[in-house]
Each structure stands twice: as structure tokens, then as C-alpha cells.
C-alpha positions in Angstrom: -41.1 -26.7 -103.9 -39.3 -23.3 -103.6 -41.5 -20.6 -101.2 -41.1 -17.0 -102.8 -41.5 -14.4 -99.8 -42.5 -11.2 -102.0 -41.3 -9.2 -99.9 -38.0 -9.8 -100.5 -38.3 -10.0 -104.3 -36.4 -7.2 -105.9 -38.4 -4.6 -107.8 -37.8 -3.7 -111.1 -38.7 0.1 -112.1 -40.4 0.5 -115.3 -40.7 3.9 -117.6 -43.5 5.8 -116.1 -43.0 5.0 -112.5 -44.2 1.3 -112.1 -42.7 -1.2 -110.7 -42.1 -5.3 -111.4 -41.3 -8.0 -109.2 -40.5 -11.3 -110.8 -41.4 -13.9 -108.7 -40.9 -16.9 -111.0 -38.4 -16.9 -113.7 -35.2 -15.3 -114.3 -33.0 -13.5 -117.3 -31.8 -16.9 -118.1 -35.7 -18.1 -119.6 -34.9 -20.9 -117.3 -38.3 -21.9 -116.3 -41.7 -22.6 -118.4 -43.5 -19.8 -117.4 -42.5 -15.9 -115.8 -44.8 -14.8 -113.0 -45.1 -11.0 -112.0 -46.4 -8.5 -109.9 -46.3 -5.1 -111.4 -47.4 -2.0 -109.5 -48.7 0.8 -111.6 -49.2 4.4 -110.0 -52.0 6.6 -110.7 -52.0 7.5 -114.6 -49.9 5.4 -115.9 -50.3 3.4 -118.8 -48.2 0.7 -120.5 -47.8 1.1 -124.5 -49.2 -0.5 -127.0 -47.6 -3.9 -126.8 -48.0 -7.6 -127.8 -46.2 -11.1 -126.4 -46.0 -14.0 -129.2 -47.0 -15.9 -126.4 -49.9 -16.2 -123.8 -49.9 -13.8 -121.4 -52.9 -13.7 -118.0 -53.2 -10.3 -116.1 -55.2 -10.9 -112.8 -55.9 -7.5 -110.8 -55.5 -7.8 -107.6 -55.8 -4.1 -106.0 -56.7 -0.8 -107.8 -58.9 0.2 -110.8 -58.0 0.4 -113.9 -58.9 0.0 -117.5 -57.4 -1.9 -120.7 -57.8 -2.2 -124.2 -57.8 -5.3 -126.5 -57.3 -5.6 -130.2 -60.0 -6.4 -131.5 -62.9 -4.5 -129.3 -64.1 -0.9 -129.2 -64.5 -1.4 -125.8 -62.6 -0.2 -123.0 -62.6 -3.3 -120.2 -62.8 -2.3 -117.0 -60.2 -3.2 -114.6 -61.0 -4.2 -111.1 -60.0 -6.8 -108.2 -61.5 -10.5 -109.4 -60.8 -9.6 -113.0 -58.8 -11.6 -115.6 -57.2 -10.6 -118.9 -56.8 -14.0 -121.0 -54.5 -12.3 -123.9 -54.0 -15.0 -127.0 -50.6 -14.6 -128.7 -49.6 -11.6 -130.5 -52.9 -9.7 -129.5 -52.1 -6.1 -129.3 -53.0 -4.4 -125.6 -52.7 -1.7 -123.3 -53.6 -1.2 -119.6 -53.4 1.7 -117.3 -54.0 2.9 -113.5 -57.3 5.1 -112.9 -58.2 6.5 -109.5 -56.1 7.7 -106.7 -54.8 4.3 -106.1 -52.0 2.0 -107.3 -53.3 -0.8 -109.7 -51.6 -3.6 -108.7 -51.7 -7.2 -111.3 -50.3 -10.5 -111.5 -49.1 -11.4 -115.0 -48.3 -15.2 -115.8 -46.3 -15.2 -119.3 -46.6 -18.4 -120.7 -42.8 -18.4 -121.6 -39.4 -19.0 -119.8 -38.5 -14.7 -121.5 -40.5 -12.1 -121.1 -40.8 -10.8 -123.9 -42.6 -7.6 -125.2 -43.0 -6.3 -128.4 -44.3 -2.1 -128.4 -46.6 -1.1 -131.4 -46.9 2.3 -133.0 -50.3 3.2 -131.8 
């Protein structure tokens, strides 16, 4: 089994000024699932965006909140929580405090794929 040293996985930058490491998976969809770290600064937020696929966010550092089609409510983002998003649900999450929220999403597809809603 293949040991992935983060450190020395190359970061991605995203629009708004966060950042993704894939750790598991490439551009090819060559493997059953994509596993990612993404580091969001302060104030960001990601758009309004669905996978047609499973998709897990686990926070480990940071606050943050998120939003779920579906709910009025705003879920609360913090280390030990988990986002269990069904296929095709409609989400955001975003960076509060003075610190970097930093999660581990596990796509439960080979692509990562990401479709952005009008909100």
C-alpha cells in the first residue's frame, strides 16, 4: 500500500484564495474514490455547488459554517465534525474566525466533479 507524505503533495489554488491537495486520485479518475485536503482562509466561501456522487467533508482545524439543501439551518463547522452529503444535494461551506478551516473531502468517485448552482 502506497504512503502519501502530505507534505509533498502539490497544492492546488482555488478562486478565492484556498488551497487543494489531492492525496488520492489523479486527473485520469483512475481510482474509486478522490481524497482531499482543502485549506480555506478566513472569509472564504465555496459556491453553491452539487457532486452527482457522495461526497464526506471532515473538519479537521478551523471553524466554519455550511449550508445544506434542504435545512434552514446553518451547521456549524468545527474539528470532530462530518458532512455526509447524498448525491446531487446542493451545499456551501465557508471559513469564519481568524483561522484557516482546514477539511478532508472523500468523493466517492474516481473525477471530481463539481457542478456550481445559481444561488
Amino acid at each position: 500500500m502506497p504512503v502519501i507524505s502530505h507534505a509533498a503533495v502539490a497544492r492546488e489554488a482555488f478562486r478565492g484564495g484556498a488551497e487543494y491537495q489531492t492525496l488520492v486520485g489523479d486527473n485520469e479518475g483512475s481510482t474509486p474514490i478522490r481524497l482531499g485536503v482543502q485549506t480555506s482562509p478566513p472569509g472564504y466561501r465555496t459556491p453553491v455547488h452539487s457532486h452527482p456522487y457522495m461526497e464526506t467533508i471532515t473538519v479537521l482545524e478551523g471553524q466554519g459554517e455550511a449550508w445544506l439543501e434542504g435545512s434552514d439551518e446553518i451547521v456549524e463547522l468545527k474539528p470532530g465534525v462530518t458532512l455526509v452529503l447524498p448525491a446531487n444535494i446542493k451545499h456551501w461551506f465557508g471559513a469564519i474566525g481568524s483561522e484557516p478551516l482546514v477539511t478532508l473531502g472523500v468523493h466517492a468517485s474516481g473525477d471530481r466533479i463539481v457542478d456550481v448552482h445559481q444561488q
